[in-house]
Each structure stands twice: as structure tokens, then as C-alpha cells.
N, C-alpha and C positions, 0 to 999 in steps of 0.2 A: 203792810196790811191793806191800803187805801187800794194798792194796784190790785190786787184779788177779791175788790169788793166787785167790782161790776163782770168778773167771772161769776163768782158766785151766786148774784139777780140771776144769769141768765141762767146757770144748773138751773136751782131753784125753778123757775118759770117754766123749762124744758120740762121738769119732773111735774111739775103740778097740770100744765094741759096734758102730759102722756096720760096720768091719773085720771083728770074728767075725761078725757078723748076716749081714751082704750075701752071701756067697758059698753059702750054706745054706738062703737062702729060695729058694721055687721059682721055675724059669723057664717064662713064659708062650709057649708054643710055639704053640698053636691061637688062631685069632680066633673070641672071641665071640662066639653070634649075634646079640647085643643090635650090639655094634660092627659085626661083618658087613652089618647090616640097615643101621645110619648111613653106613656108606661106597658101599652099593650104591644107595642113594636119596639120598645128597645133590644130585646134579648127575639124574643118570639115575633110572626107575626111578616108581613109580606113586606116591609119595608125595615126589616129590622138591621140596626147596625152592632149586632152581634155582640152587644156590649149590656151586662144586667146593671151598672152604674147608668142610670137615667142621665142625669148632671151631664156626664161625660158626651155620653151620644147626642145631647141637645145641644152641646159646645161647641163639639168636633162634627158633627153630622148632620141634625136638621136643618143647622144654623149658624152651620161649619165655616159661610163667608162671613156673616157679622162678626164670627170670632176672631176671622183671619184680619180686620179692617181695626179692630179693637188691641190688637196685640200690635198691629202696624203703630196708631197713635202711641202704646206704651214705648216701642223704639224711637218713635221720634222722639220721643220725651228724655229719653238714651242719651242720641244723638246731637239734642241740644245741649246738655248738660256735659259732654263731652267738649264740644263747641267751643263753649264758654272757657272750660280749661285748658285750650290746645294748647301744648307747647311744640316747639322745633326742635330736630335733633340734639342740638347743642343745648335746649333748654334742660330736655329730657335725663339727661348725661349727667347736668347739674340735678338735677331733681333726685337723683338715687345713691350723689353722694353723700354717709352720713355727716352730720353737723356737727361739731365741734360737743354740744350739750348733750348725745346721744350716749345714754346711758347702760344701753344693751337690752332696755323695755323691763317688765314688771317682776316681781321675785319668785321663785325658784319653784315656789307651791303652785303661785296662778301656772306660771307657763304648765307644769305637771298635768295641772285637771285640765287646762286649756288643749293639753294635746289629745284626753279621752273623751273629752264633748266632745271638739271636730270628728273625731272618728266615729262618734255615735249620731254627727251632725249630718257625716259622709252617707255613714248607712240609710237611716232614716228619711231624709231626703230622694234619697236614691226610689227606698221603697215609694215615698207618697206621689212618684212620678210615674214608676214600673207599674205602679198596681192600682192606678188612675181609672184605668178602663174597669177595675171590675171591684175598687172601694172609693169611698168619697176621696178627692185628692186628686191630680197631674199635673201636668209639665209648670205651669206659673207657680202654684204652691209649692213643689217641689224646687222649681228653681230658685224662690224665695227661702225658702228655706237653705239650701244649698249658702245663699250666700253670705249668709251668718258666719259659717265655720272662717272667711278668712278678713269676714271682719271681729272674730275672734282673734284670730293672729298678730291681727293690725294692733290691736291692743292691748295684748299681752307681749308680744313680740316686737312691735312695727313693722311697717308696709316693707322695711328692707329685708327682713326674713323670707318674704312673697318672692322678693327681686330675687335673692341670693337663689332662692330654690328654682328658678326658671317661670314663676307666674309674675310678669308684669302689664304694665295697661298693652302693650303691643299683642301679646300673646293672647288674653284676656279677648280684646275685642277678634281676633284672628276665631278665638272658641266661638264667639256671639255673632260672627258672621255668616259660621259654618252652621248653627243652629237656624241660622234663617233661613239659610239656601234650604236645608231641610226637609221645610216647613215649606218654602215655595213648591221645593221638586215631589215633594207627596201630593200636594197640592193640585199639581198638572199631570202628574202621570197617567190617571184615569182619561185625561185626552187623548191618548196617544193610542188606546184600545179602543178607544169611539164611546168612550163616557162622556163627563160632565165635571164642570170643574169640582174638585174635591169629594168626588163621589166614594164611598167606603164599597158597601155593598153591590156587584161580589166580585170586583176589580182586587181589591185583596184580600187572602186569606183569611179565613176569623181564626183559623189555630195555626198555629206552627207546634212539631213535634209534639201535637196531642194535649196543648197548653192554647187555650181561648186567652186571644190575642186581640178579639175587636178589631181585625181589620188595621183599617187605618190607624184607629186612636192610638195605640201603643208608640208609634213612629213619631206621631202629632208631639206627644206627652214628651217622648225622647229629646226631640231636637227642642221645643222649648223650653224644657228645665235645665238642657246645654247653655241656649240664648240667654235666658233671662237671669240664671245664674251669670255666667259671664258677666254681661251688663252690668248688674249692680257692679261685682266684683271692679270692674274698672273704673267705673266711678267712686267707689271706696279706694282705691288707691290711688287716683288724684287729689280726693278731700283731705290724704291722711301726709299729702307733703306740705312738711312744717312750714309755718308761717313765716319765719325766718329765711327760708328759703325762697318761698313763695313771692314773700315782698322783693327779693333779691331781681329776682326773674322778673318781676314788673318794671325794675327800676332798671334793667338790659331794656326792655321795650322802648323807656320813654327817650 
């Protein structure tokens, strides 16, 4: 109880300045010109990136390098954390052999509903990345989400169910690479027509087959809900090798 007393001061305190603060900061009555200008040229208008999801076209388009510079830092963050868990082939090898106390993961009902979330995990993900350019939602949301379904697995099933079916960290980060490339090579293609780095409009198409596509953003959405999905995923399948094995592998190091 003593340990969640000085949580609790700080709720507390947070709640009681939001209560005097909020009703005394000012209210924004007039639209921005900065905002004004994103809403009248997202969809419409002489610099529009053919996209009626504002969010999206100011992510991917007006300000499509800060986004690319911002998704770099969340890979490194990947990358370090990958780092940290290298193993060597021969570590790796040990790593995916089951343990002695592996019990074949949780009972018969979890694994059951586990199998029709993921799929409704598969779907839904899919959409909030697809349909990014033209509802709130793409490629990070969706990739986030995405990566739930096979830390579902991990824990109804274990990480060896991942391995047995062909998804391990090798494969895994092979997806998260290809998502990056991507996102680079959409990235520069408008150079190569005598654009500008990352430029949408009108280097590529706003519809394919009669379906408003945004340009760029759809491809953007694509490869990072690949990447970023991946990502977690790998590092979800490093965290999820047992401790018993894990100490094993440190005590080869030393």
C-alpha cells in the first residue's frame, strides 16, 4: 500500500491542476491559416495530395521529411533493442529449442478464440493501413496493430508455434527491411522525373482502377505497416525466449 502512495499524490495533483488549468486556457475560436491552407488543399485545391484524410497528407506530404526522420528514430529504437539481444547462429539454434517444462502453451478454448482474433487482428489491421489515405488510421497504426496478432500466439501458443510455421526473428526482420526499402524507394522516385524528394502530386497517380489512391500515401501506409509490424514482431520473439534458456546462452558468453 506504502508503494502506491506517492503514485497516487501525483494522479491526484495531475487531476487537480488539469481542473484549475483547463477552464482558463484560452479557446481557439478562428482557423489558422497554416490549418486553413491543409484543409482547403488536401483533397481540392492547387497543391492538393489527393487525399480527403487531412492527418494523412500532412504526415505523408506537407511534412512527409519530418515523418520520414521520425520513423528513422522509431527504427533505431528497433535496432537497438535488437542489439542488445543478438545472438549467433549457434546461439539462435539453442534458442528455438523447446525446454524440457514446455507444456505445448495455454488450453484448448484460449488457443480456439486466439485463432479468430488474429484473423480479425489480420483483417482489421490490414484495413487501418489500406484505407489510411482516405480514414483516420495508416501504415504505424496499422502496423501496431498488426503486431498484436502474433503476440497473441506467443501467448497462447509460444514463440515456437511462430518458428514451426516459418515466422522467426530472421524472417521477421527480412519483412522490416523490405518495408524500409520501401519507404526509401517511394521516397526518391519523384527524383528521377525531375521532382523533389518525396513529392506525391502528380509524379503518382491519385487513382488506380477508378479507386482514389492518394498518390503516394497508399504505398507510404503499405510498406510501413509491413516494417513496423515486422519490428515489433521480432522483438516479441526475442523477449519470449525463456529465461532458462536465456541465462543458458549468457553463461556460453562468459
Amino acid at each position: 500500500m506504502r508503494k502506491l502512495l506517492p503514485l497516487a499524490i501525483i494522479l491526484v495533483t495531475i487531476f487537480a491542476l488539469a481542473y484549475y488549468i483547463a477552464p482558463k486556457l484560452p479557446q481557439q475560436t478562428e482557423l489558422r491559416p497554416l490549418g486553413e491552407f491543409y484543409l482547403e488543399n488536401s483533397y481540392f485545391g492547387d497543391y492538393s495530395a489527393k487525399s480527403p484524410e487531412v492527418v494523412t497528407s500532412i504526415l505523408w506530404d506537407y511534412r512527409g521529411v519530418d515523418t520520414l526522420f521520425e520513423t528513422s528514430v522509431f527504427f533505431l529504437a528497433i535496432i537497438g533493442s535488437l542489439t542488445l539481444f543478438r545472438l549467433n547462429k549457434k546461439q539462435e539454434k539453442e534458442a528455438k529449442q523447446k525446454t524440457e517444462e514446455f507444456s505445448g502453451g495455454l488450453t484448448l478454448v484460449i488457443k480456439s478464440v486466439t485463432k479468430i482474433i488474429v484473423a480479425m487482428i489480420l483483417a482489421v489491421s490490414a484495413s487501418i493501413a489500406l484505407h489510411g489515405h482516405l480514414t483516420p488510421g495508416g501504415g504505424f497504426q496499422g502496423g501496431s496493430a498488426l503486431a498484436v496478432a502474433p503476440l497473441l500466439i506467443i501467448a497462447a501458443y509460444s514463440k515456437y508455434a511462430l518458428e514451426e510455421h516459418g515466422l522467426d526473428k530472421t524472417r521477421a526482420l527480412i519483412l522490416r527491411s523490405i518495408g524500409l526499402l520501401g519507404i526509401a524507394l517511394i521516397a526518391l522516385v519523384p527524383i528521377l522525373s525531375g521532382g523533389f524528394i518525396m513529392q506525391n502530386q502528380p509524379v503518382f497517380p491519385a487513382e488506380l482502377g477508378g479507386q482514389l489512391v492518394g498518390g503516394s500515401l497508399i504505398y507510404y501506409n503499405f510498406f510501413e505497416f509491413l516494417a513496423v509490424g515486422a519490428g515489433f514482431t521480432a522483438v516479441f520473439l526475442l523477449l519470449a525466449i525463456p529465461e532458462k534458456v536465456f541465462k543458458k546462452i549468457l553463461g556460453v558468453r562468459q
